[in-house]
C-alpha positions in Angstrom: 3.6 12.2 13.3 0.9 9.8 12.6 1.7 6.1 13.4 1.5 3.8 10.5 -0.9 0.8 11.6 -1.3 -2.3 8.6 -3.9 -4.5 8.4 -4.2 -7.9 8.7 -4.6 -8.4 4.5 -1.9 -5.4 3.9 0.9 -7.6 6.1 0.0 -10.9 4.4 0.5 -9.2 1.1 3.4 -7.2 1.8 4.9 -10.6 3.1 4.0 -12.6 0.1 5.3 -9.5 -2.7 8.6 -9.2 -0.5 9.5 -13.0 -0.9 8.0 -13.0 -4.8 10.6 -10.1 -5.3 13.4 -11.8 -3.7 12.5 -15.4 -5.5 11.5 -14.5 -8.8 13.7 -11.3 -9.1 16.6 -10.4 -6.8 17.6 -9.0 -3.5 18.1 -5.7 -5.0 15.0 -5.5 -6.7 13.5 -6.3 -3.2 15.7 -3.4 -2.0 14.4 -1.1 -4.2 10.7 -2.0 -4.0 11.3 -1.1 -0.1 13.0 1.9 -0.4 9.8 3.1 -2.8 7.4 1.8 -0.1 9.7 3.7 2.5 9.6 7.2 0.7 5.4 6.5 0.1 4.7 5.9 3.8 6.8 8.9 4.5 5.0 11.1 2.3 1.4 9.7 3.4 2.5 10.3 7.4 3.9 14.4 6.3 0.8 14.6 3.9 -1.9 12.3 4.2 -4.3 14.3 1.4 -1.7 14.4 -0.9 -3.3 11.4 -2.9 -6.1 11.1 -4.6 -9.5 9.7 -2.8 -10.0 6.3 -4.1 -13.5 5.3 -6.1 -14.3 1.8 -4.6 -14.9 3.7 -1.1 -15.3 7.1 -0.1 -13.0 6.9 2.8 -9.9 5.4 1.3 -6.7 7.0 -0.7 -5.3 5.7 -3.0 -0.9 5.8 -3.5 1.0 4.5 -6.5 3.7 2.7 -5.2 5.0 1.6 -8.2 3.1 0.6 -11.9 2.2 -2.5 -10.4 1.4 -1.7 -7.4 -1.1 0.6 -5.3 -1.0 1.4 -1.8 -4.9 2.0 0.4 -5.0 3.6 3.5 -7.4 5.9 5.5 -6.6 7.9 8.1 -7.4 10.1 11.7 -5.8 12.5 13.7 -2.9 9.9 15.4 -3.0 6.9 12.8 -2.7 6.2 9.2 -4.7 2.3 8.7 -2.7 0.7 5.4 -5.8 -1.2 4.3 -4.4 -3.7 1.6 -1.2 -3.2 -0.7 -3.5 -4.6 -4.3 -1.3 -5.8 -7.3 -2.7 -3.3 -10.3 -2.7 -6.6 -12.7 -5.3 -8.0 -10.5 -9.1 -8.3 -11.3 -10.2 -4.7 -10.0 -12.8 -7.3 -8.2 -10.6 -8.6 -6.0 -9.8 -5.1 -4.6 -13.3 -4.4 -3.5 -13.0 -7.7 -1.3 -10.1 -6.4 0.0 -11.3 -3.2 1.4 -14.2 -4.1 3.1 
């Protein structure tokens, strides 16, 4: 099984939606964003080209994780690189900054 390797950006963002979820929300809904996150990673590591190829670059894929947000990674033959973790309410902009 591939090992799941995040990026600098995808941590940082991971961190900050985990504690907005817990804040703003509630542990459960924390909980529940994880265990969605959980069964995504899973199914990238068993099937990487499952998803669909994403349109800012050629390279990336592109996992719904919930409405809100979208998961980008890329991938070899021993890792799967979790590029950033984008909010889909964001400026579309942003993301292109983001996946550089």
């Amino acid at each position: 099984m591939r090992e799941i390797v995040l990026s600098r950006t995808a941590a940082l963002k991971l961190e900050n939606l985990l504690n907005y979820l817990e804040v703003k929300w509630s542990d459960r809904v924390k909980q529940n964003f994880i265990q969605k996150l959980d069964n995504s990673i899973q199914q990238i590591q068993n099937y990487p080209l499952s998803f669909e190829k994403s349109e800012i670059k050629i390279d990336l894929y592109r996992c719904v994780v919930t409405k809100q947000t979208t998961l980008y990674y890329k991938f070899d033959s021993k890792k799967i690189y979790i590029v950033t973790i984008f909010d889909n309410r964001m400026n579309p902009k942003k993301l292109k900054k983001e996946t550089k």
